[in-house]
C-alpha positions in Angstrom: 92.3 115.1 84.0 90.7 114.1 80.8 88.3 111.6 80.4 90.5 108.7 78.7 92.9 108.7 81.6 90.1 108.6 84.8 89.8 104.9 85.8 87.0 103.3 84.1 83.8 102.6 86.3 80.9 100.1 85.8 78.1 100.5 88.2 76.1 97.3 88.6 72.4 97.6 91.0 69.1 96.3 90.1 67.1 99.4 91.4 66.6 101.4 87.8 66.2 105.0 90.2 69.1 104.1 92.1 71.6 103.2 88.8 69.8 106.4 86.9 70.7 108.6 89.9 74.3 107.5 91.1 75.3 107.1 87.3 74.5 110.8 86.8 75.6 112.5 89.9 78.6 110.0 89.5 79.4 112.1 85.7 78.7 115.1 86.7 81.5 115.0 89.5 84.1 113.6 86.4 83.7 109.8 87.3 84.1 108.4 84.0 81.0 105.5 84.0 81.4 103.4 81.3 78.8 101.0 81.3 75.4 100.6 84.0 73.7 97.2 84.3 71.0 95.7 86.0 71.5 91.8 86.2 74.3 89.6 86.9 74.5 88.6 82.7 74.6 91.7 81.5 77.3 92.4 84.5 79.5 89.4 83.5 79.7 90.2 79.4 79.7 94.0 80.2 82.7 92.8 82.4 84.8 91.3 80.1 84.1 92.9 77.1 84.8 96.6 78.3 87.2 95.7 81.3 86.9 98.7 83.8 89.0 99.2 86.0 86.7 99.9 89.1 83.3 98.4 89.5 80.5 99.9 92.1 78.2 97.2 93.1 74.7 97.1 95.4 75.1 94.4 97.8 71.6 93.0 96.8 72.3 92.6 93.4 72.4 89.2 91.5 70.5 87.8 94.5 72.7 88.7 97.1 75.7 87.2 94.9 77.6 89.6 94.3 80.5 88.3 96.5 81.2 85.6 94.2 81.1 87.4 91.4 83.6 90.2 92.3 85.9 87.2 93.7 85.8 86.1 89.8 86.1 89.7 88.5 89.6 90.3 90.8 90.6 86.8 89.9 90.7 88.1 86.5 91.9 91.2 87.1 93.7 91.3 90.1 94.1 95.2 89.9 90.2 95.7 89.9 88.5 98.2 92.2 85.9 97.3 94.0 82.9 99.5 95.7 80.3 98.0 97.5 77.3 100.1 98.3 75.0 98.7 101.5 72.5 100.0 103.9 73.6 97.3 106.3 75.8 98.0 109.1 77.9 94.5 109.3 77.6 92.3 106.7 77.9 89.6 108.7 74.5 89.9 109.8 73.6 89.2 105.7 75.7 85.9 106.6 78.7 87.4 104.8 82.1 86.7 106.8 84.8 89.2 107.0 86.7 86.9 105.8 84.4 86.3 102.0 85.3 89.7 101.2 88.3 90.2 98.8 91.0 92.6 99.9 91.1 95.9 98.9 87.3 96.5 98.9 85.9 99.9 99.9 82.6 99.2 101.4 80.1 102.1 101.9 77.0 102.9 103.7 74.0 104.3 101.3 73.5 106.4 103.8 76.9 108.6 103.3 76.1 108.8 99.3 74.3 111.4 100.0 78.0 113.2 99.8 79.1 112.1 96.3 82.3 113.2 96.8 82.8 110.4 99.3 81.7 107.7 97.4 83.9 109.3 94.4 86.3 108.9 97.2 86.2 105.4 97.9 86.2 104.8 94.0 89.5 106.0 94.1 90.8 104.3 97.3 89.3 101.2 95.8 92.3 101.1 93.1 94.6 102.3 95.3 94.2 99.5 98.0 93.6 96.8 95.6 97.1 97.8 94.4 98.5 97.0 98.0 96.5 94.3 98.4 95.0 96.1 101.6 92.0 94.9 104.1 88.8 95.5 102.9 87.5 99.0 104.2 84.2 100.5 105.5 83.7 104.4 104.6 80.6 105.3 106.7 81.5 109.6 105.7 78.6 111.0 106.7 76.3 108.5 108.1 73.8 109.4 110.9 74.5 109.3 114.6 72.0 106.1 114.7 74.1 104.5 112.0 77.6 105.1 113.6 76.8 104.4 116.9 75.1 100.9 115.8 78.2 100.4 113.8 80.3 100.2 116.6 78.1 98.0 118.7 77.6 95.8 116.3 80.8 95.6 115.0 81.7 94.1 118.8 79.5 91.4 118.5 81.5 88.0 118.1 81.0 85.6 115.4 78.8 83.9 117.3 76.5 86.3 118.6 75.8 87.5 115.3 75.0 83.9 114.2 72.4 83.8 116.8 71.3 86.9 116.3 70.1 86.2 112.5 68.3 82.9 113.7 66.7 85.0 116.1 65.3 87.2 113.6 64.3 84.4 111.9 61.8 83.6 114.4 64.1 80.7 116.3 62.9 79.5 119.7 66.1 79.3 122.1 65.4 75.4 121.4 65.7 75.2 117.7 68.9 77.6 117.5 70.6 75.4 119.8 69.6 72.3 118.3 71.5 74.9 114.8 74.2 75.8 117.0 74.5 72.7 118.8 74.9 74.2 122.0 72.9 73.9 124.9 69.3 76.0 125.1 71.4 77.3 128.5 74.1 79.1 126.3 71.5 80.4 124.1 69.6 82.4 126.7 73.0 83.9 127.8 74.0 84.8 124.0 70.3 86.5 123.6 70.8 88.2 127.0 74.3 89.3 125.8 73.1 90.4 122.9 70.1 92.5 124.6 72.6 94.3 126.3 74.6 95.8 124.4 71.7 96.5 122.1 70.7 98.1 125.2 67.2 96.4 125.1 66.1 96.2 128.8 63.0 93.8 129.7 60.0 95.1 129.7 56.7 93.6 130.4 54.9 96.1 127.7 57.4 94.7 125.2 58.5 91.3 123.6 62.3 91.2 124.0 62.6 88.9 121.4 60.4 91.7 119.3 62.4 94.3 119.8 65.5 92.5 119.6 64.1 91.6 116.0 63.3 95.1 115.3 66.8 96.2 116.2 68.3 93.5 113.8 65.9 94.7 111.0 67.1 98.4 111.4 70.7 97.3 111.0 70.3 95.4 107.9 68.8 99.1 106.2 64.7 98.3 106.7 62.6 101.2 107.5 63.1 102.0 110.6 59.3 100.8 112.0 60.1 97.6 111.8 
């Protein structure tokens, strides 16, 4: 397949390694890259004046924005295929609802780009399911055993649980995310309990549940694993 007939890709991240690295290994597998930014101005101009046809976007770029902005780029091409790369598990724990994210977007773990092919992939299946108006789709390829199994756990948390969860994190007392949630400080302690459990965080006296549970939630969202 020549060059002028691969779908055109704009990659859009403001880590200079990361955009000089994917952008590379990206060409030399025949993904035809046709522009590389690293802020959201550059992205819109870039956007409109070269109009690709797929764009490949960090999660964290433009300030954590980047929803909006793809929901303007499909609204002005509804075609458009969108890749999102993430080193978080569920965006909802980034306060991004299922329901925020356009259809037809391929999201994809950092981890699995270690396999270009996979994310060349999902570049692929990004115009495919944006055609058909498809859900929005998560390609974890080869992601580690911790990864995929904290997927799937997370992935059964409810709305709600997840909402706690991130005020938790934030350093919340039961008190003040229920005064948030405007529950009772009752139904709090059995969301965190909840949530300890399937995180499979058992008390310990040698350990801060509310710590660990922390820890957890940090790991999920991509931090070094120390946390």
């Amino acid at each position: 397949m020549s060059t002028a007939t691969l779908p055109r890709v704009m990659i859009a991240t403001e880590d200079a390694f990361e955009l000089m690295t994917v952008s590379a290994s990206l060409r030399l597998h025949g993904v035809n890259i046709v522009a590389e930014v690293q802020n959201q101005i550059v992205a819109e101009n870039t956007f409109r004046s070269l109009q690709p046809e797929v764009v490949l976007f960090d999660l964290l770029f433009a300030d954590s924005h980047v929803i909006e902005m793809i929901i303007g780029f499909r609204k002005t091409n509804p075609e458009l295929g969108i890749v999102i790369m993430t080193a978080c598990v569920d965006l909802r724990l980034l306060g991004i609802p299922a329901t925020s994210i356009p259809r037809g977007v391929q999201i994809i773990l950092k981890s699995s780009i270690a396999d270009l092919a996979i994310l060349n992939s999902a570049i692929i299946r990004s115009l495919e399911s944006s055609s058909i108006a498809a859900t929005a789709q998560w390609v974890t390829g080869n992601a580690s055993t911790y990864e995929g199994n904290i997927a799937s756990i997370i992935h059964e948390f409810t709305d709600i649980q997840v909402a706690t969860l991130r005020l938790l994190a934030q350093g919340l007392s039961n008190s003040e995310i229920a005064k948030v949630r405007f529950v009772s400080e009752k139904s709090v302690e059995q969301i965190v309990a909840r949530i300890a459990q399937h995180l499979h965080v058992s008390p310990d006296r040698t350990r801060n549940l509310r710590v660990v549970i922390t820890g957890e939630y940090f790991k999920c969202i991509g931090a070094p694993r120390h946390l």
